[in-house]
N, C-alpha and C positions, 0 to 999 in steps of 0.2 A: 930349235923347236921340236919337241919330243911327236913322235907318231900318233899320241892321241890327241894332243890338243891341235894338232895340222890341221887344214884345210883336207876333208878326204878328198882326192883327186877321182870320179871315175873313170873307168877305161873306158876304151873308143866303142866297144862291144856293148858294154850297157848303156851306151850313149845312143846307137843306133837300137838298139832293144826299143828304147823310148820313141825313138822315131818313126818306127816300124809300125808301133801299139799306134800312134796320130793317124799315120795312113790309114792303115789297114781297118780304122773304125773310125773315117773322119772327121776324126775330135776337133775342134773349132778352139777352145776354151782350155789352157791350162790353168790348173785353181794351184795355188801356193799354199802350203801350211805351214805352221807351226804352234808350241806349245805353250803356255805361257807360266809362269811358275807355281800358280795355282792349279792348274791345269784342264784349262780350256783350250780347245783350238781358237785358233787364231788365221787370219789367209787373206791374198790378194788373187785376182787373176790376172793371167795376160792372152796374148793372141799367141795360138798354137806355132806358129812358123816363127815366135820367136826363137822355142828350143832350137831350129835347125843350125843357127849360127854357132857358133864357139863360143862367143861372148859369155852368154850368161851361163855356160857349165863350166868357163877361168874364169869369171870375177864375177859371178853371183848375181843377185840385184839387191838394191837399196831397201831400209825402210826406218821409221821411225822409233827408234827403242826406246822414246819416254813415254811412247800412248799407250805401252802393254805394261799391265798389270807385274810391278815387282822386278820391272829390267830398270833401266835407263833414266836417269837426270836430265832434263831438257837443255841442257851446256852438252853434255855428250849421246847426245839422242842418234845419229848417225852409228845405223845397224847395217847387215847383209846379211841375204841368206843365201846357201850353199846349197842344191838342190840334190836331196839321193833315189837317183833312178831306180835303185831295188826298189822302192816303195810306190812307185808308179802303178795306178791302178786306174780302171775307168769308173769315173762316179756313178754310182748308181741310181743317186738320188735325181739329179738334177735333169731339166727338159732338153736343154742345148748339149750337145756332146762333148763331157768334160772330161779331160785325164788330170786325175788328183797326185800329188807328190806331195810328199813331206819334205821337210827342208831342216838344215842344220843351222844354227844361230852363229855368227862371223862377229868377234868384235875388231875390226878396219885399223884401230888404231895400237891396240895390243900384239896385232895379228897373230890372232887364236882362236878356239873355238870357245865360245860366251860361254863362263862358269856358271851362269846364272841360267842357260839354258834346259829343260829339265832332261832333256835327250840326250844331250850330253855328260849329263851326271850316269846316266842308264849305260852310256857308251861306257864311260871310266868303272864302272860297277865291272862290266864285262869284263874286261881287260887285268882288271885288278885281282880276279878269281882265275882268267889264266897266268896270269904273274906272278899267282900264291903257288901254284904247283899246286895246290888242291884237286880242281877239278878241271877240263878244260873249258865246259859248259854247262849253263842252269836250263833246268827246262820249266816251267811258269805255264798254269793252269787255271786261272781265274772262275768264281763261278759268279756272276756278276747276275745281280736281282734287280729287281725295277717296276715299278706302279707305272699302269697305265688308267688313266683316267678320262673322262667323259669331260671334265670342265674341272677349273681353279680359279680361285678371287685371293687374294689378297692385298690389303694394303694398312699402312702405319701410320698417324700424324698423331699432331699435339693432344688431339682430344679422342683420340679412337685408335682401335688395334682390330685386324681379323684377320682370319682365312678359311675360307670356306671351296671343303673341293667336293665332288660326288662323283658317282661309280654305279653305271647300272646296275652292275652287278652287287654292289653294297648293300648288306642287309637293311640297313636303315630302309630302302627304299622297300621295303616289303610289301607296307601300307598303302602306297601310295596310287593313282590313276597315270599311266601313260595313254596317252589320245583313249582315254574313255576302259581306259583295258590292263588287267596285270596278270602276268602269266607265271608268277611267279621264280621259281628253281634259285632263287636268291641265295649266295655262300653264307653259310654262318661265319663267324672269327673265328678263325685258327682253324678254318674247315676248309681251306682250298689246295691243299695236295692233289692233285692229281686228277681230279672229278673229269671225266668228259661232259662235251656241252650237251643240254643246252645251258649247264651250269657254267662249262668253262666260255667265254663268251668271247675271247679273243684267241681260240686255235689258228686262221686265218691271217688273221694278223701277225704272229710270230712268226707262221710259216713262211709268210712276205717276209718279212727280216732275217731269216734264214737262208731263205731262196738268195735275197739281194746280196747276202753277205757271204755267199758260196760261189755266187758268181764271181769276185772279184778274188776268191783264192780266200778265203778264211775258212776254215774247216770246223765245221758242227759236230759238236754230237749227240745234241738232244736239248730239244726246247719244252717247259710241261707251266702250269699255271704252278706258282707256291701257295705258301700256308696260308696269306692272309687273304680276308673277305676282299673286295673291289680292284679286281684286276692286279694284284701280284704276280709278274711270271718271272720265270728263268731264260737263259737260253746259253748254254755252255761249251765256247772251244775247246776245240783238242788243240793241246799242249803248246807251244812253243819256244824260242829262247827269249832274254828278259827284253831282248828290244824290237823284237817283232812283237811280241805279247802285246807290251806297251802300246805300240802304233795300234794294232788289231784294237783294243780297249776305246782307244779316240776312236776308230771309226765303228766303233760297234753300238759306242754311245749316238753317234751322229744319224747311222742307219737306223734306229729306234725310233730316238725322237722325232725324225722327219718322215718317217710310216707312219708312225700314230699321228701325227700331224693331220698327213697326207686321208686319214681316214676322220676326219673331225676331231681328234682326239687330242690327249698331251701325257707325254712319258716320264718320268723322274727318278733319278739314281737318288733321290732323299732316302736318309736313312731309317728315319719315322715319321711319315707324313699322317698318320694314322693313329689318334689315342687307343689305347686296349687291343691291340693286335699286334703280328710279328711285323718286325722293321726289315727292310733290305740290306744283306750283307754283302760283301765279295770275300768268301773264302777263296785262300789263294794254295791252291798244292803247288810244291816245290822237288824239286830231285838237282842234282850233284850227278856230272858225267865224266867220265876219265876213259880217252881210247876207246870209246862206243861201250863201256861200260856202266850201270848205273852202281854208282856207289853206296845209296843209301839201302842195298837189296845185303840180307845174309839168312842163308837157310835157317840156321841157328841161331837169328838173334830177336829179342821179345817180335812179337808181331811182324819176324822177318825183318827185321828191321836193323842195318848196320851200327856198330860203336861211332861210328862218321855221325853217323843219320840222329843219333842219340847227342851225339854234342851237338849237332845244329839243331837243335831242341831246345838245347841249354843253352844256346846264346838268342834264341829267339826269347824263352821265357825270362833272362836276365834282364834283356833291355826290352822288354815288349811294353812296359810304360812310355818308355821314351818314342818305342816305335808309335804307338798310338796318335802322337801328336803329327805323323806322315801319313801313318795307315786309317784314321778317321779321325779326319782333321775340319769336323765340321762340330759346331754346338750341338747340331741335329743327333750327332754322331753318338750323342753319351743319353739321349732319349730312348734310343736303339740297347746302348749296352747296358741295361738292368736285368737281373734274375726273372722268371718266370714266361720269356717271349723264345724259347730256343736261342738266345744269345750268350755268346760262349765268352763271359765276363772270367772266369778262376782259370789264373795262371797255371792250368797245369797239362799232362798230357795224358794219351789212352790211346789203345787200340777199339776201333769203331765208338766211344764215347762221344755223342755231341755236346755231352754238358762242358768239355775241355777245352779252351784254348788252343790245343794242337791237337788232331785228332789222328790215328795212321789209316787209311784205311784199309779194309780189307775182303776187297769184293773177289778177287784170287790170289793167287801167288804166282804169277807171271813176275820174272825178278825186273822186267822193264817197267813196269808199273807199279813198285815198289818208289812211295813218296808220301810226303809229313802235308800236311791240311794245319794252315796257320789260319784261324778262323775269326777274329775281332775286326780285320779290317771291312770297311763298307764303300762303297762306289762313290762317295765325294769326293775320294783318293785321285791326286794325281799316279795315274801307274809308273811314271817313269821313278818316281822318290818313291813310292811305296818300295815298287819290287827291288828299288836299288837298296831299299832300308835294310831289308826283308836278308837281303843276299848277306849284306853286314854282319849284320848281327848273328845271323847263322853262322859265318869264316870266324867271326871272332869268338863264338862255341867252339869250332872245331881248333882254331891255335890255341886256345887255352884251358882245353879240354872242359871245357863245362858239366858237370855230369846235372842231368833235368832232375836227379833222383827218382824214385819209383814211380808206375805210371799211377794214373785214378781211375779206378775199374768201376767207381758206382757213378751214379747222378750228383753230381756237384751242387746242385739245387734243392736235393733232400737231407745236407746237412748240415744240419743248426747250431746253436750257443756257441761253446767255446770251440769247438772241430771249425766250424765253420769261416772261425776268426783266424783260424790260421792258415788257410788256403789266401795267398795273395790276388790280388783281381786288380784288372786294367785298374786307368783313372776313374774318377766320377764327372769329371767335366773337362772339357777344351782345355779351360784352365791350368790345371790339374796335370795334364797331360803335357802342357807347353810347360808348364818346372819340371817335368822329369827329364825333358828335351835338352834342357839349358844345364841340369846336372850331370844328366849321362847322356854322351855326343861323340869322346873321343874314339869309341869303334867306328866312326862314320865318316870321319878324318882321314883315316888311313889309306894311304896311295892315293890321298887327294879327292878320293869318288866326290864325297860332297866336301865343302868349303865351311868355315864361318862367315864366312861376307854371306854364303848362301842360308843357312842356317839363323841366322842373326835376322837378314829379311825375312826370314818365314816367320819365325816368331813374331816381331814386328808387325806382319803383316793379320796373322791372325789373333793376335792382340784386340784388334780394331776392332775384330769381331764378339771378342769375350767382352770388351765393353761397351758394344751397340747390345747385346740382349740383356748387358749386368744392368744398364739404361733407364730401359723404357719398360714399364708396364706390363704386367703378363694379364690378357684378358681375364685369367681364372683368380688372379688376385680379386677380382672387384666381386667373386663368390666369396671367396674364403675372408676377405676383409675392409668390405664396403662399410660393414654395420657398425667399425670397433667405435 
């Protein structure tokens, strides 16, 4: 059994690490996680004084791998999960005093760790870029967007379609009487960069999700409202490697949604929940490290930017259709990617251009902070297959030298007829995106990171989805062709 697919063992020090965190903040309540191929969390609890035994850090605990989404057959439903003490953290959300861990997926009868786990695709991602002699480590920078909203409706049947959500802050409500009164300072569309309140109207709010997610060791660097009307904000970690990132991501999405909860409210990583205004993305910056150096830094090259850094360019933009079907892998996801919303549809790249696909940027020339901005993907993304995509298809520009060719220095969006036809641009649907997956895959094969049993499921999986909205009725049809 090779070192990656083993059972990680911890040592006896991070094992007492864990038990010390119980005491010392007497946690009642350990919560169990894990991912599940879509990527949602998933979890059980137990009672805290189970950690103190041996038992369950040598032989894990049980659970069901047909009930989650994209594992297990109900003939082989018998799962374990392996729990990793580095991820130990105290919940911040919860009333009762809970220490949250994440957990490694066991499959008992293989004995390995579950292919189909996404954490452990993220793990073999790693492994595989120290294995290349590339680099020793990636450092993964997400800038992850998200709607908070006042209220949501929707629902589907035979005879009817809707969804109706609102936003105090949404201009629509301009007009309108709250308790007898309207005080106005309502966002215009595409007017919410930066405004202090009384326009921004959830400062408070982010800063509680900030607060909570600093507390547990996540690192901030700046939380502001975005571009669109009714509650679009930011809020962006500082850097780290691809599988802490990843975990950071789950709990960044959990701490969101359960603050805005927690305040009446409800939060969404949809990627266009909104007609005529900007959609939420996750741009993701990326860098390549070797012996505490950063590889993609050269004083002398475009925008600073290394020959390394330039091929992992070009393997991002060769397969970045295919990546699309990982990186936004939702229907929602391609409402988001049209021309005219700041969404970075045309395959190509640029220093500080946000009209590109890959962006450099260039807020100094500190060679530590020299790193490429892969901008199409959006927060439906499971992070563990994004970032592992991401890493792919970058190594497979750098072995087989990709060159991205020249960068694109102007607006990608002011050019038209035939110039315009020749710039390549992601998918136009889910669709669209899952044939590019099933054509181009073999970079994503290599030293095993991802699988076809895994790949073959996802497809599969989000199939289900291109033909529940290919389906049913789009409410706006019965404008456009009620009358024919």
């Amino acid at each position: 059994m090779s070192e990656t697919t083993s059972i990680p063992k911890p040592s006896q020090e991070e094992i007492d690490k864990v038990i010390r965190l119980i005491k010392d903040n007497a946690i009642l309540i350990v919560d169990l996680r894990f991912t599940d191929l879509p990527g949602q969390w998933q979890h059980f609890s137990i009672p805290a004084n189970e950690l103190f035994g041996a038992s369950i850090w040598n032989e894990g605990i049980g659970f069901d791998g047909s009930s989650i989404r994209c594992f297990q057959e109900i003939e082989e439903s018998d799962m374990v999960l392996f729990l990793d003490p580095k991820s130990a953290c105290i919940d911040p959300i919860l009333e009762i005093p809970t220490l949250s861990i994440i957990c490694n997926v066991y499959d008992p009868i293989k004995k390995e760790l579950y292919k189909r786990d996404p954490r452990f695709i993220a793990k073999k991602a790693e492994e595989y870029l120290r294995t290349s002699g590339v680099a020793d480590e990636s450092f993964w920078g997400p800038e992850m967007e998200f709607f908070i909203f006042n209220s949501i409706r929707f629902d589907q049947g035979t005879n009817f379609g809707y969804y109706f959500l609102d936003s105090q802050e949404g201009i629509w409500n301009s007009g309108i009487f709250d308790d007898g009164k309207n005080l106005g300072y309502r966002l215009r569309s595409k007017e919410g960069y930066f405004p202090t309140p009384p326009h921004d109207t959830l400062q408070d709010i982010r800063s509680k999700i900030i607060l909570a997610l600093m507390k547990i060791g996540v690192q901030i660097e700046v939380h502001h409202h975005e571009v669109a009307s009714a509650g679009q904000c930011e809020i962006d970690m500082r850097y780290n490697s691809l599988l802490r990132m990843a975990d950071q991501c789950l709990m960044y999405k959990y701490v969101v949604k359960n603050i805005a909860k927690s305040h009446g409210m409800t939060a969404t990583f949809m990627p266009k929940p909104l007609f005529g205004d900007n959609g939420s993305g996750m741009h993701v910056h990326q860098s390549l490290w070797k012996d505490g150096q950063n590889l993609f830094y050269d004083k002398d090259g475009y925008a600073l930017l290394s020959q390394m850094g330039k091929y992992y360019i070009g393997g991002l933009l060769k397969h970045a259709r295919a990546l699309m079907a990982l990186c936004a892998p939702t229907s929602n996801s391609y409402k988001r990617l049209v021309p005219g919303y700041e969404a970075p549809v045309n395959l190509v790249y640029s220093a500080r251009n946000r009209s590109a696909a890959v962006r450099i940027p260039m807020y100094n020339e500190n060679p530590a902070a020299k790193r490429i901005e892969f901008r199409p993907p959006d927060g439906s993304a499971n992070p563990y297959l994004a970032f592992s995509a991401m890493l792919m298809a970058g190594l497979d520009g750098i072995e087989n030298q990709i060159d991205p060719g020249d960068p694109f220095e102007i607006n990608t969006y002011e050019v038209h007829g035939e110039e315009a036809k020749k710039i390549p641009s992601v998918p136009g649907s889910l669709a669209e995106a899952l044939k590019a997956l099933q054509i181009d895959h073999e970079f994503l094969l290599k030293g095993g990171v991802f699988t076809k049993d895994v790949l073959e499921e996802w497809i599969k999986f989000k199939h289900k989805e291109v033909d529940a909205i290919r389906l049913r009725p789009h409410p706006y049809e019965f404008y456009l062709s009620y009358d024919v």
